[in-house]
N, C-alpha and C positions, 0 to 999 in steps of 0.2 A: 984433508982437514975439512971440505967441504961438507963430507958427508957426517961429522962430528954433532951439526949442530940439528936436524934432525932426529938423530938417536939420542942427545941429550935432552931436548926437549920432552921426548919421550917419556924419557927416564922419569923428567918432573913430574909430568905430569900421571904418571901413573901414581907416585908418591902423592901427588897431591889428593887423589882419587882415593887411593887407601886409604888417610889421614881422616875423610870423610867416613870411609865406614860407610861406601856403598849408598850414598844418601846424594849421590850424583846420577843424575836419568843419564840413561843413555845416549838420548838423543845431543846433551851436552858433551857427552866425552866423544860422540863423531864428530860434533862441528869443533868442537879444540884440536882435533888430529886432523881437517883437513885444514883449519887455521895456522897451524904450526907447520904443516906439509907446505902448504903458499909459500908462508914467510921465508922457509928454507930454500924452496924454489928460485924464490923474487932474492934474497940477500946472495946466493952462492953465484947467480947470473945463468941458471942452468936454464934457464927459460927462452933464451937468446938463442938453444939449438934447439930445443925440440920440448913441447910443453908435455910431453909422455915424462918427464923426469918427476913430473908433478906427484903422478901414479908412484915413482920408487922412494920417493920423500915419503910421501903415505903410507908405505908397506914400511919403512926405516920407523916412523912414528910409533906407528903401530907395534912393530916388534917389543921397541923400548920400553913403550908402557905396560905390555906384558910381561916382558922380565921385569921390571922395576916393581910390578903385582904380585910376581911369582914372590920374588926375593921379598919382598914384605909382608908376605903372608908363610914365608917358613920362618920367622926372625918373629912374628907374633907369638907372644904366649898363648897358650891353648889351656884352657878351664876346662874341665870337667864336670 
């Protein structure tokens, strides 16, 4: 269940990003994914063994919000 809230986050935030329309710099959507990797870190207590979990929160984040971009960008209508 721990690992839930990581990938969820993700997911938002990808969606949020979409909903944007790419009017989101980059350099915000990395500090949101190592912001949201923390908080997963720091809420699950995974910090207590070893702060490398930090690192798989991150990559969990990360994941999410590319799929969460993929899936919203095939589910977009496409103009012509």
């Amino acid at each position: 269940m721990a690992e839930a809230l990581p990938i969820l986050t993700g997911l938002a935030l990808g969606a949020l990003v979409a909903l944007c329309r790419g009017r989101v710099p980059p350099w915000a959507i990395a500090s949101m994914v190592c912001l949201f990797a923390a908080a997963a870190t720091l809420a699950s207590g995974e910090f207590r063994m070893s702060w490398t979990y930090l690192v798989v929160d991150a990559a969990q984040v990360l994941s999410g919000f590319a799929v969460s971009l993929g899936i919203l960008a095939r589910l977009r209508p496409r103009t012509f």
